[in-house]
VOBADO-450575 format. One record per residue (C-alpha): residue number from 1; y, z, x. Coordinates in nm, 2 decimals, padded with zeros to 4 digits. Layout:
SITE    n       v       w       u
SITE  NUM       Y       Z       X
...
This chain:
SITE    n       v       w       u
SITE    1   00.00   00.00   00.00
SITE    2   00.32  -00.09   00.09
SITE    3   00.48   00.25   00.10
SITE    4   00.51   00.56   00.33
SITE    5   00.61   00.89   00.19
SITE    6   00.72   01.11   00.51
SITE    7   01.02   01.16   00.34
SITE    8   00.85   01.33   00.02
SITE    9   00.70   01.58   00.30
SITE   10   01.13   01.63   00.24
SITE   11   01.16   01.71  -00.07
SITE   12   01.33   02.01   00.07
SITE   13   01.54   01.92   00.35
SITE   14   01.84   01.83   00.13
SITE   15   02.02   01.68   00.39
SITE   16   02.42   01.76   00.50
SITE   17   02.40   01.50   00.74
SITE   18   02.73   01.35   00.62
SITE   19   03.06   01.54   00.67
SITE   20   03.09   01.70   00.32
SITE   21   03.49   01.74   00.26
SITE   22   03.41   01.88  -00.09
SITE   23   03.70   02.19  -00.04
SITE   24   03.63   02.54  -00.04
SITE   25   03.43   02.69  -00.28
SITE   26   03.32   02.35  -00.42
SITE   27   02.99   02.29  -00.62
SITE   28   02.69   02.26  -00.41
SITE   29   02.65   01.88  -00.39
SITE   30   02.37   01.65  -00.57
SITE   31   02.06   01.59  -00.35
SITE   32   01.85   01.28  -00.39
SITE   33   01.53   01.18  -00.16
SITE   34   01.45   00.83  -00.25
SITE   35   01.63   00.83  -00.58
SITE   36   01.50   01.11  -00.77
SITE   37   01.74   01.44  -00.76
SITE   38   01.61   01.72  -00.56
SITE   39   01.61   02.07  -00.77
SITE   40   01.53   02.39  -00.63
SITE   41   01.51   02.75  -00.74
SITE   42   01.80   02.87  -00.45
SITE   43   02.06   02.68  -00.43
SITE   44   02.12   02.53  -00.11
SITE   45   02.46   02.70   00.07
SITE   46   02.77   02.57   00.23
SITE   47   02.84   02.73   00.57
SITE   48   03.19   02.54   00.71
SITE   49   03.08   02.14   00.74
SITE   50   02.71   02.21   00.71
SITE   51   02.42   02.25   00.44
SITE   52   02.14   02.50   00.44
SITE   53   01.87   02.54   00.22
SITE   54   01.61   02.82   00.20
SITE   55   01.29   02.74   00.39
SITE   56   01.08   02.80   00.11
SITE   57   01.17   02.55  -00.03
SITE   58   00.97   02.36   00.26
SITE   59   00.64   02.53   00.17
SITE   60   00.64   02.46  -00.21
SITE   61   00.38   02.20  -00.30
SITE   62   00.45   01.97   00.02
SITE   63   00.21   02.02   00.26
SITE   64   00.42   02.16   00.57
SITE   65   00.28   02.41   00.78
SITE   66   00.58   02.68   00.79
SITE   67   00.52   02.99   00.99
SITE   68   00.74   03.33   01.10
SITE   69   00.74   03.51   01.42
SITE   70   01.07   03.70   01.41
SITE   71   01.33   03.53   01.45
SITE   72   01.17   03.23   01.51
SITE   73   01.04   02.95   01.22
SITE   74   00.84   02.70   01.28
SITE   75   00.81   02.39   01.09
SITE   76   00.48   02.08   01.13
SITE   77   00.41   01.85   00.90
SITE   78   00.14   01.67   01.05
SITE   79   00.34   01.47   01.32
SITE   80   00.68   01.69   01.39
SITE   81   00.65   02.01   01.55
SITE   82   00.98   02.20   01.48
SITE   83   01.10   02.57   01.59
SITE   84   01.39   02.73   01.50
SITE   85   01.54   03.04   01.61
SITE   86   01.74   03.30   01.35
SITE   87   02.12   03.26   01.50
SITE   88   02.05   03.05   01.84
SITE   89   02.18   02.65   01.84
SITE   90   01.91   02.56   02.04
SITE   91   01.56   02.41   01.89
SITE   92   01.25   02.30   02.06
SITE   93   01.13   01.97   01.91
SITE   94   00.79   01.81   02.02
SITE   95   00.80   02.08   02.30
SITE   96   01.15   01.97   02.38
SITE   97   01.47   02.15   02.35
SITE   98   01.75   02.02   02.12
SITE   99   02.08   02.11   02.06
SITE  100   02.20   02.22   01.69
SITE  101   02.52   02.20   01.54
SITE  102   02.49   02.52   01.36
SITE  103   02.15   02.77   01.38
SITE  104   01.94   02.88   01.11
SITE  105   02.09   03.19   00.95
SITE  106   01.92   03.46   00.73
SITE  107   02.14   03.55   00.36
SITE  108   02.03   03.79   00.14
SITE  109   01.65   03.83   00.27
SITE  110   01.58   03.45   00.28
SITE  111   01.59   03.23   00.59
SITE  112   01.80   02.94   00.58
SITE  113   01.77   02.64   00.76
SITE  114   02.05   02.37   00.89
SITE  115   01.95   02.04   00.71
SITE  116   02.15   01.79   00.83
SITE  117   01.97   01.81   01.16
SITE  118   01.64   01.90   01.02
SITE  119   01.68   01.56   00.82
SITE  120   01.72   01.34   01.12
SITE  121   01.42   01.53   01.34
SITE  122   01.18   01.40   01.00
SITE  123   01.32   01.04   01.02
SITE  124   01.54   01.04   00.68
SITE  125   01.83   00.81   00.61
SITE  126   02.17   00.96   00.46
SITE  127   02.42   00.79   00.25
SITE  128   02.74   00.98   00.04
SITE  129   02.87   00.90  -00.23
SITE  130   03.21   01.05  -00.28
SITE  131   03.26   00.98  -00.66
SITE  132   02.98   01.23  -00.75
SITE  133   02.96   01.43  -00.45
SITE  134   02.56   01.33  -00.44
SITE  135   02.43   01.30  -00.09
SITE  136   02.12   01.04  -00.08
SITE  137   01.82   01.05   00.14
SITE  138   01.57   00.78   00.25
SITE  139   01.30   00.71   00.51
SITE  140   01.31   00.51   00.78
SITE  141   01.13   00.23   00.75
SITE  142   01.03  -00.12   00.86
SITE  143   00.73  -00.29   00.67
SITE  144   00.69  -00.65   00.65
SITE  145   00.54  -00.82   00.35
SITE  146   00.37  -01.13   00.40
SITE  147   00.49  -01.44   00.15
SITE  148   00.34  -01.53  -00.22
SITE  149   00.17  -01.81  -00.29
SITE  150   00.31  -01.91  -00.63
SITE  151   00.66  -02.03  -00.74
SITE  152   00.75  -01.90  -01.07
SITE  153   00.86  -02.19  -01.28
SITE  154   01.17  -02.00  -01.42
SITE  155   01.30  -02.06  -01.09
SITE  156   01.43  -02.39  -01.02
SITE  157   01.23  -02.69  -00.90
SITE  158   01.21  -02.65  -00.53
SITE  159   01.46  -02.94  -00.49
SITE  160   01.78  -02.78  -00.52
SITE  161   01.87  -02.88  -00.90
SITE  162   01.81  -02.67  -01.19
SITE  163   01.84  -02.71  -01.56
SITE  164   02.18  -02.60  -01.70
SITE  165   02.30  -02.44  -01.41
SITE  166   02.51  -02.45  -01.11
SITE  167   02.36  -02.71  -00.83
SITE  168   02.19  -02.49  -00.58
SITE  169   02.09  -02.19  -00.78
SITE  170   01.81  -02.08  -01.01
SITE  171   02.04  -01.98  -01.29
SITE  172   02.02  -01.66  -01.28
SITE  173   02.08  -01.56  -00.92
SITE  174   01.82  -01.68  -00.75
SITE  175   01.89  -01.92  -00.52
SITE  176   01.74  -02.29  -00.37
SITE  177   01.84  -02.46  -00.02
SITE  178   01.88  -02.85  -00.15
SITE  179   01.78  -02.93   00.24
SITE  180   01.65  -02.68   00.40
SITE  181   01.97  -02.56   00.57
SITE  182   02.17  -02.67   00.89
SITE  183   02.17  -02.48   01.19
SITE  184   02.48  -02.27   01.10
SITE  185   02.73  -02.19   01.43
SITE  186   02.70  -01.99   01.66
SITE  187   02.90  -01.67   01.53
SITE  188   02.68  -01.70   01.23
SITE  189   02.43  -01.39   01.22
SITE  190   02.05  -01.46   01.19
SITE  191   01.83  -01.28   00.96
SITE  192   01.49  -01.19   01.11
SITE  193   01.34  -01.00   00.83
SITE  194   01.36  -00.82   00.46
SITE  195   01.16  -00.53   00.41
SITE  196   01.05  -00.30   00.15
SITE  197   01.00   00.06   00.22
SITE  198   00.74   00.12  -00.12
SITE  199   00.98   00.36  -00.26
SITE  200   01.32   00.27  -00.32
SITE  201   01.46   00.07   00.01
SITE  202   01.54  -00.29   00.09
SITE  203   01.64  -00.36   00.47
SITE  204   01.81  -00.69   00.60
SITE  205   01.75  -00.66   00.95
SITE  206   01.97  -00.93   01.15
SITE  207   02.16  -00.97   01.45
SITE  208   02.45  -01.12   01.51
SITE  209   02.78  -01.07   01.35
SITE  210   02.75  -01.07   00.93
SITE  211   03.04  -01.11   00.65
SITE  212   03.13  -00.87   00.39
SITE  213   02.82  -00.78   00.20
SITE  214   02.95  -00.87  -00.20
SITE  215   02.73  -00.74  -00.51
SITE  216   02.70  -00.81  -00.84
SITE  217   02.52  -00.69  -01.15
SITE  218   02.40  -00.94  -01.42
SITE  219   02.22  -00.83  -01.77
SITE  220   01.99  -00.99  -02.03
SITE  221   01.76  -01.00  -01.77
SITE  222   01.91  -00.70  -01.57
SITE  223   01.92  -00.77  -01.21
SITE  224   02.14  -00.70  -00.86
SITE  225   02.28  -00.96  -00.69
SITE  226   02.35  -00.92  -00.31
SITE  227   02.51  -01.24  -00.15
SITE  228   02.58  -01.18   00.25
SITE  229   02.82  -01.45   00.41
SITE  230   02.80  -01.57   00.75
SITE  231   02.40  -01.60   00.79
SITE  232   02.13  -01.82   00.87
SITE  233   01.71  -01.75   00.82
SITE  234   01.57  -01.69   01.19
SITE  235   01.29  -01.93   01.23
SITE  236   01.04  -01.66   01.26
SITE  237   01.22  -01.50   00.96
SITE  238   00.91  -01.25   00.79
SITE  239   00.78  -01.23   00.52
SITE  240   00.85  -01.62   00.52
SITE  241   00.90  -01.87   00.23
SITE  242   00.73  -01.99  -00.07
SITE  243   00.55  -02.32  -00.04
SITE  244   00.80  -02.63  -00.13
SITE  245   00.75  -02.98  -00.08
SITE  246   01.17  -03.05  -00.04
SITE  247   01.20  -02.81   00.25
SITE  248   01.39  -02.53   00.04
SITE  249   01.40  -02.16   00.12
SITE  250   01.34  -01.94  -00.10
SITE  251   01.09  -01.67  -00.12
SITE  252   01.00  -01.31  -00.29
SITE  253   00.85  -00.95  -00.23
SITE  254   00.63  -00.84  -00.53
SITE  255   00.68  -00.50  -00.60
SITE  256   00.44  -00.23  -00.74
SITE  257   00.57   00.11  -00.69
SITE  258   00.93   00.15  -00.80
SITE  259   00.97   00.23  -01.16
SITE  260   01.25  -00.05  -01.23
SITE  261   01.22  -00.27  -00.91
SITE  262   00.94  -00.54  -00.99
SITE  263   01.05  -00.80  -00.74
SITE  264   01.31  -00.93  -00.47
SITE  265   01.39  -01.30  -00.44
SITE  266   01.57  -01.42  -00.18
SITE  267   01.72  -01.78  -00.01
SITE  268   02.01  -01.94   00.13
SITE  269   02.25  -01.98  -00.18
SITE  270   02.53  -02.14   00.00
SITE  271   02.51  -02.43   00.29
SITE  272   02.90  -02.43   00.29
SITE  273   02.97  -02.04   00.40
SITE  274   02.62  -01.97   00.57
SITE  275   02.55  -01.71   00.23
SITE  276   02.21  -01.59   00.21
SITE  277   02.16  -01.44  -00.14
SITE  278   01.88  -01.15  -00.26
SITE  279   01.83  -01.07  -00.60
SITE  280   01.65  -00.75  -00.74
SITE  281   01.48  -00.84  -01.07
SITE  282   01.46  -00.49  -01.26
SITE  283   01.28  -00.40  -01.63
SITE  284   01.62  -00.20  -01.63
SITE  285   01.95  -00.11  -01.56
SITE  286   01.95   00.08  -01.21
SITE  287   02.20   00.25  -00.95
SITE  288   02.21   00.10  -00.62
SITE  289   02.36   00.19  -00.33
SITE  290   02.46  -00.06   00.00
SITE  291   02.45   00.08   00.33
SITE  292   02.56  -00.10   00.66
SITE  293   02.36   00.02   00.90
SITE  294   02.39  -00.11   01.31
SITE  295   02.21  -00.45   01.27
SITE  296   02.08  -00.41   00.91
SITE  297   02.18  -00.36   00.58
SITE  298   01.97  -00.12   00.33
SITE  299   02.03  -00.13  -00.05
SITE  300   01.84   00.17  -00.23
SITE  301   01.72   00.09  -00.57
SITE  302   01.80   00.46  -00.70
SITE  303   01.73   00.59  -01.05
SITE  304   01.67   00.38  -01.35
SITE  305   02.01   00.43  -01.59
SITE  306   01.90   00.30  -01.89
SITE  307   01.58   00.23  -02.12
SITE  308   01.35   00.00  -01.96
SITE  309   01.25  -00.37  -02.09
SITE  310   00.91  -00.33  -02.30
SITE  311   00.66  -00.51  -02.05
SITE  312   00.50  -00.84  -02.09
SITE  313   00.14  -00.75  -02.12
SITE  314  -00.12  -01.02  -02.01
SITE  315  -00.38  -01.16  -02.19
SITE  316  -00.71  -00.99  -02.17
SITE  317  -00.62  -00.74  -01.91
SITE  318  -00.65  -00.45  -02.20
SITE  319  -01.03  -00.43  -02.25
SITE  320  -01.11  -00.19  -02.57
SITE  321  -01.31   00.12  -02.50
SITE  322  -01.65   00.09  -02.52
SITE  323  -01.84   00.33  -02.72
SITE  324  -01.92   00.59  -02.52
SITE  325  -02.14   00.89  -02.58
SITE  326  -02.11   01.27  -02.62
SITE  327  -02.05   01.43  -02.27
SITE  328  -02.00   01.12  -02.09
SITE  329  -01.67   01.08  -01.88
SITE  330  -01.48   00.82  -01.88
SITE  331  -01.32   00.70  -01.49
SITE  332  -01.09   00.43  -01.43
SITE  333  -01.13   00.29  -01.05
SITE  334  -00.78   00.10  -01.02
SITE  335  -00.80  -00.12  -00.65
SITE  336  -00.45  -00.17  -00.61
SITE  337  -00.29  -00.50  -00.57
SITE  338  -00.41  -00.81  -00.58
SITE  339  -00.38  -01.22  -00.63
SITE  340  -00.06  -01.28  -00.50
SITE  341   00.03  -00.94  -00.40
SITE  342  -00.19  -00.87  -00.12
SITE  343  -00.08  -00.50  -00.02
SITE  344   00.00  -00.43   00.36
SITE  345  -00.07  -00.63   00.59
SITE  346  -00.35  -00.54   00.83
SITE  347  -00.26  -00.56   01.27
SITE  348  -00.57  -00.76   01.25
SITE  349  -00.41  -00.96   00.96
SITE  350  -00.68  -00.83   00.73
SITE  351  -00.52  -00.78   00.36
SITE  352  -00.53  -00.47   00.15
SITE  353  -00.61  -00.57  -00.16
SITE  354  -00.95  -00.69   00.02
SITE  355  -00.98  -00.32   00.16
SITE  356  -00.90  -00.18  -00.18
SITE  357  -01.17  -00.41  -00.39
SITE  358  -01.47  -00.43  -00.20
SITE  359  -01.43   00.04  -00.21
SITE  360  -01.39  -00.03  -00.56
SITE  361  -01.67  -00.26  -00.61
SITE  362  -01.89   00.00  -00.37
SITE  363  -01.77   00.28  -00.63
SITE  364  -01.85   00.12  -00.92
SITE  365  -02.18   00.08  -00.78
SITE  366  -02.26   00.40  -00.73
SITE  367  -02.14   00.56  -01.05
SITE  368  -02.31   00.30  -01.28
SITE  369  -02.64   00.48  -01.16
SITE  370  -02.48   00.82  -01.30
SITE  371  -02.60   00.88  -01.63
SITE  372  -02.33   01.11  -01.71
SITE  373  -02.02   00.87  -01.61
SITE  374  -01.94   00.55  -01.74
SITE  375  -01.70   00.40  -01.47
SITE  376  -01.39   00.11  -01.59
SITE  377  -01.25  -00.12  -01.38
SITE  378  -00.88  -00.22  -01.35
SITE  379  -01.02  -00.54  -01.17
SITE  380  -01.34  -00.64  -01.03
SITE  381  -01.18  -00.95  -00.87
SITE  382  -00.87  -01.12  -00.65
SITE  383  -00.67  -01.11  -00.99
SITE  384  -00.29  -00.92  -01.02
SITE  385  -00.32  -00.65  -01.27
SITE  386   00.10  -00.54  -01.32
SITE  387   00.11  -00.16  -01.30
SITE  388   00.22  -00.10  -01.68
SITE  389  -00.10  -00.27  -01.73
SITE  390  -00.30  -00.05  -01.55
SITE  391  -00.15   00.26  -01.71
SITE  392  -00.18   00.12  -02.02
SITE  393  -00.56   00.02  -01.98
SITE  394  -00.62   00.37  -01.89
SITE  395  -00.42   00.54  -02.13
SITE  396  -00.54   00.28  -02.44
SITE  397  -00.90   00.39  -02.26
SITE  398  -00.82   00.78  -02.30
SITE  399  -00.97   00.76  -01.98
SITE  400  -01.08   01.14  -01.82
SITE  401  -00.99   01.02  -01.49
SITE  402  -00.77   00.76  -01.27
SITE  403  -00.89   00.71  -00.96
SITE  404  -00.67   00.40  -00.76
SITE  405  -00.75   00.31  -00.37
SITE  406  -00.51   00.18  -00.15
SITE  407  -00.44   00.17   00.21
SITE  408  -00.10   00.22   00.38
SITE  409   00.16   00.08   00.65
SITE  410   00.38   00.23   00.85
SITE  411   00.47   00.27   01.20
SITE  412   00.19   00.22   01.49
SITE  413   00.17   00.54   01.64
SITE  414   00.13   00.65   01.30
SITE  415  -00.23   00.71   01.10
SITE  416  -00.45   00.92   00.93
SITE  417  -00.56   00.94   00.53
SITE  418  -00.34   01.09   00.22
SITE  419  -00.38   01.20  -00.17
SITE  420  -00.13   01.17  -00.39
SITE  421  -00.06   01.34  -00.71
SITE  422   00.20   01.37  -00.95
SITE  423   00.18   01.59  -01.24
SITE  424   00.07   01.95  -01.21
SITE  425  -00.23   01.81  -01.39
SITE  426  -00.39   01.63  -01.12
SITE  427  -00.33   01.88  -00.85
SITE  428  -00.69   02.03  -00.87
SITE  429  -00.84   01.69  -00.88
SITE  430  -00.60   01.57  -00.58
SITE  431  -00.74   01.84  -00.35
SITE  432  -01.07   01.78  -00.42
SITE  433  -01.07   01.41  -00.36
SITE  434  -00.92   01.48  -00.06
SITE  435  -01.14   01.67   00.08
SITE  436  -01.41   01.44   00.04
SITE  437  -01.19   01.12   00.15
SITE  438  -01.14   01.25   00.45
SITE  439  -01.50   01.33   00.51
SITE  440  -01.57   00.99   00.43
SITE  441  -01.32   00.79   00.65
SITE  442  -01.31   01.08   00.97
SITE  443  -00.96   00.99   01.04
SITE  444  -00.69   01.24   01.08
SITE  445  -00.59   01.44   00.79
SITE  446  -00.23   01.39   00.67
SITE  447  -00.25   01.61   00.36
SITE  448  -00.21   01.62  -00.02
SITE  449   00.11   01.55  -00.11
SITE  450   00.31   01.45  -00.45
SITE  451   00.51   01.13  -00.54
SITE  452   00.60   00.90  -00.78
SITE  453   00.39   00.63  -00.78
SITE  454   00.36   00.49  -01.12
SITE  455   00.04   00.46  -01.16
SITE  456  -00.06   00.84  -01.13
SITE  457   00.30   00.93  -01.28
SITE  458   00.23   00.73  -01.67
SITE  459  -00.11   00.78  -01.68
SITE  460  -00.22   01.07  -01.87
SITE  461  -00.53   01.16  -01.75
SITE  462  -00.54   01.35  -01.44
SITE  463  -00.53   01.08  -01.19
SITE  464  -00.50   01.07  -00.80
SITE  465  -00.37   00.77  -00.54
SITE  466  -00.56   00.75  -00.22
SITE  467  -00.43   00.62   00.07
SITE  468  -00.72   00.57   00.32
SITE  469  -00.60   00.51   00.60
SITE  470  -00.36   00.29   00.78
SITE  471  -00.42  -00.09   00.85
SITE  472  -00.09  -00.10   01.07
SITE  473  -00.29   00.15   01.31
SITE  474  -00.51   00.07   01.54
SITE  475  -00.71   00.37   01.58
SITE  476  -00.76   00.33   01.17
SITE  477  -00.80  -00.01   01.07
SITE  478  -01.13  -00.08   01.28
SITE  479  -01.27   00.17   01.13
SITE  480  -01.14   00.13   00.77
SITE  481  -01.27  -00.23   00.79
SITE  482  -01.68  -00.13   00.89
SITE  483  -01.92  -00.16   00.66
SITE  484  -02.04   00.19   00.74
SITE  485  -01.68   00.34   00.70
SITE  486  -01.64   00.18   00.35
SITE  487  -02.01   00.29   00.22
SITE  488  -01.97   00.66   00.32
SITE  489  -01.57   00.65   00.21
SITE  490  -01.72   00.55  -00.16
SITE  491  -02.00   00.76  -00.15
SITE  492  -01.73   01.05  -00.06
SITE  493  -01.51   00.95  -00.36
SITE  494  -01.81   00.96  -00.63
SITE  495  -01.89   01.25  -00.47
SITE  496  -01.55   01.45  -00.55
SITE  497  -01.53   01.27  -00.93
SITE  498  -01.85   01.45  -00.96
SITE  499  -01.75   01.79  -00.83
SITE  500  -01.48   01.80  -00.99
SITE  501  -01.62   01.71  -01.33
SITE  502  -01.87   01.96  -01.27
SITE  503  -02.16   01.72  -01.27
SITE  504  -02.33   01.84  -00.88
């Protein structure tokens, strides 16, 4: 899956990492990690220009290891080794001493700890936004899709002309290249990549010098329009083009867990100024922010602000529940991705939407011979199942469990296997699949934690995401990909579905 959530591990570490001139005894300002607001049961305090928030905070449902030795704390989750020291500037990071703006301070019996540099130790983004005194925090991240394979129809004929619309674009903010482009001059900046971070993050990375970023918001479809002057496509520009038979440029990024976000489309919209337009198709209106960042530029897809557009549910993806009988359970094995949305993109070049099927297909194996569970499939094939589809196949289902297999991307030096929950609901069963997923891969356990994801957020049943392993590792994806891996990771998953249904 095309998503890494080090920043959830952050839930907590409500960031003052911008200079917060809010005046003296000023509200204690909005937090956001990734879009969704950050609430917890002490406010976080306001010492001079910096934020503090209490370290329990840290420990509450997110997986860090937080320990006390008076007066020092020390903060791990799973990569970053962090200790503080009660009133003393100085940190040790990694086993390396840092300096500190301000120290971590004890108020009123509870230990408080500096966030803004907390933030940036754990790899978090920071953006402010003055009008509502909200601070907004997002990963760091780089991930690179790899192109569709299908041009949607709705979106111009590949040769530059469209039907009732300006020559050159789509009609509705997309945008076609009537000639594949001239080599632009050279003070024109070259875009090398657009990347989605799986949460909420789109990154332009380019160098060279760009124009002023300009935005625009268009209804009836809702969408957000980002056209950036003075810019050419690099000719190794990733995740590439859609296929075209007039040379045009345009391309999109399928997207699968943001809960408004379902796609980025993106292609040289003007020859004349060198503009390079992206447009983020969304099932509803949605706050957005544009950061400039030193040879990139992020927009984060925040919040949905309004209702969302009723989905356009495919034919025959909804299969009706089969009757079932007394004291059998009902499981939903949901391999994510799929068809033209092939997931992250394996060092080997291996895709996960492969990785996630052929477990699937081994699961569904194995509980077919359990007389007590009668297992559903989401798919069984290279077919794209939209997430609202999934939820509603498993909710229409009144499935008793949601089980969906993925495997994730992120950084190189970076691996190991995750479980994801999202309502208090799925906890228990989180834990327990855990436990038995990393039995069954052997790879380095990076925790339980709690997100978003849509797919265990709708659902209603308790219902768990599993993230195997990481196919941008290579100390993972060898062994993700053997045949001996995948048998013992889906024995290991029918194995937890049985404990925790009781059925050992």
């Amino acid at each position: 899956m095309k998503k890494f959530v080090t920043a959830v591990l952050l839930l907590t570490f409500l960031v003052s990492m911008v200079p917060i001139v809010v005046g003296a005894a000023s509200a204690t300002p909005k937090l956001y990690l990734n879009g969704e607001q950050l609430l917890t049961k002490a406010e976080p305090k306001l010492v001079g220009q910096s934020t503090f928030v209490p370290i329990r905070t840290v420990t509450e449902g997110l997986g860090f290891d937080v320990s006390w030795q008076s007066p020092h704390v020390t903060i791990f989750n799973g990569e970053t080794s962090m200790r503080l020291t009660i009133g003393s500037k100085k940190a040790i990071v990694n086993g390396a001493e840092v300096s500190l703006d301000a120290p971590a301070i004890n108020s009123a019996d509870t230990t408080l700890v500096p966030l803004r540099f907390v933030s940036e130790q754990f790899g978090l983004e920071v953006s402010w936004d003055k009008l509502t005194k909200s601070v907004y925090l997002n990963q760091k991240q780089s991930i690179v899709l790899p192109p569709v394979t299908e041009v949607d129809p709705d979106q111009g004929n590949g040769d530059g002309s469209t039907d009732g619309s300006t020559p050159g674009t789509d009609g509705d903010g997309g945008a076609v290249n009537p000639d594949g482009g001239e080599i632009p001059t050279a003070d024109t900046a070259t875009l090398s990549s657009i990347s989605y971070d799986g949460l909420s993050s789109v990154r332009l990375a380019y160098t060279g010098q760009a124009g002023i970023v300009k935005t625009e918001v268009l209804h009836n479809p809702e969408r957000i329009v980002v056209d950036v002057p003075n810019m050419k496509f690099d000719p190794n520009f990733s995740p590439g083009f859609l296929p075209s038979t007039s040379g045009s440029k345009l391309g999109e990024i399928v997207m699968d867990t943001h809960l408004s976000l379902y796609k980025v489309r993106y292609s040289l919209y003007s020859q004349e100024t060198n503009t390079i337009r992206v447009v983020f198709d969304l099932n509803a209106p949605t706050a957005f922010n544009v950061v400039e960042e030193e040879n990139a530029i992020r927009i984060d897809v925040l919040d949905p602000t309004g209702p969302a557009t009723p989905p356009v549910q495919k034919p025959d993806t909804t299969i009706p529940p089969a009757p079932v009988e007394k004291g059998v359970y009902k499981v939903v094995i949901d391999a994510g991705h799929g068809d033209h949305d092939p997931g992250a993109i394996s060092i080997a070049k291996r895709k996960e939407k492969d990785f996630n099927l052929t477990i699937a297909l081994k699961v569904q194996a194995l509980l077919l011979k359990e007389s007590k569970i009668k297992v559903h499939m989401t798919r069984t094939d290279d077919t794209f199942i939209p997430l609202d589809d999934r939820v509603k196949f498993a909710n229409d289902l009144k499935a008793d469990l949601f089980i969906s297999i993925h495997a994730n991307s992120y950084k190189p030096e970076i691996n190991g296997t995750e479980t994801y929950y999202n309502r208090e609901n799925s906890k228990t069963l989180a834990n327990i699949m855990h436990k038995h997923l990393v039995a069954g891969t052997g790879l380095v356990d990076r925790k339980v934690r709690q997100a978003s994801f849509k797919v265990i957020k709708y659902t209603t049943m308790p219902a768990v995401l599993l993230e195997a392993g990481y196919l941008s590792s290579k100390k993972d994806e060898p062994v993700l990909f053997k045949e001996a891996t995948q048998n013992r990771i889906a024995a290991e998953i029918v194995a937890g579905i049985k404990e925790y249904l009781k059925l050992q």
